[in-house]
C-alpha positions in Angstrom: -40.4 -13.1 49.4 -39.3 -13.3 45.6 -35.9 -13.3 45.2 -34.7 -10.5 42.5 -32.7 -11.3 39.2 -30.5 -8.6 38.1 -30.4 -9.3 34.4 -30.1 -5.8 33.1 -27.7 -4.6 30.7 -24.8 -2.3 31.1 -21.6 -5.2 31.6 -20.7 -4.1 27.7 -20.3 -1.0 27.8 -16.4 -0.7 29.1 -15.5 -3.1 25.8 -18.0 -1.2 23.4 -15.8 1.7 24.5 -12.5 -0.2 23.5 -13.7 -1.8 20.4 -14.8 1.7 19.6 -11.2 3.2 20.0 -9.3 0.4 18.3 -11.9 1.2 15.6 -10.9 4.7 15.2 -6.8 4.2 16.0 -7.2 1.4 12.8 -9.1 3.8 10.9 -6.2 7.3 11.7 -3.3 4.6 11.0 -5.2 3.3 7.2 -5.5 7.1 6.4 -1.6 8.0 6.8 -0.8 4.7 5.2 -2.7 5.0 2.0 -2.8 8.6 1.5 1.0 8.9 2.4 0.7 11.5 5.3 -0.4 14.6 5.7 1.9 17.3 4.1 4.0 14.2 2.1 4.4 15.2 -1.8 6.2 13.0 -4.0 7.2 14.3 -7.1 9.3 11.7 -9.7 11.0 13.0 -13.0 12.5 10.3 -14.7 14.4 10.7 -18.2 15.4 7.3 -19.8 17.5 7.9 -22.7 19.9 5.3 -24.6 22.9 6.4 -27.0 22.1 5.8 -30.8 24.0 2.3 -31.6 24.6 1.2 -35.3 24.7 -2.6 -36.0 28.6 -3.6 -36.9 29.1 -4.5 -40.9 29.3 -8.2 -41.3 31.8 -10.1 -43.5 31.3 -10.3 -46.7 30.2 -13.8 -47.6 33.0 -16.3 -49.0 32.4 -16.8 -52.5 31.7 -20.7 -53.9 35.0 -22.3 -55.6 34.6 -23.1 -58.9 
């Protein structure tokens, strides 16, 4: 009698299934990260202004003796 060899497939298939799923969570959690969410709108208005400053007058310079 030949004794039978089971060397068929299938083993894999529970951690394709798993891999599979981390894929997709990875893939939902890079989508709300980069795009910022789903109904998220940022809107920035920024207005730098700075007063108008006018250099103070120096000394007049010393005049040379002599």
């Amino acid at each position: 009698m030949a004794e039978e060899t089971n060397t068929g497939g299938g083993g894999g298939a529970g951690m394709a299934f798993i891999i599979g799923a981390l894929v997709v969570v990875v893939a939902v959690i890079a989508y709300f990260v980069f795009t910022g969410g789903v109904t998220q709108k940022k809107t920035v208005d920024i207005n730098v202004s700075a007063p108008q400053l006018d250099a103070p007058k120096l000394p007049d310079a010393p005049k040379p003796a002599g």
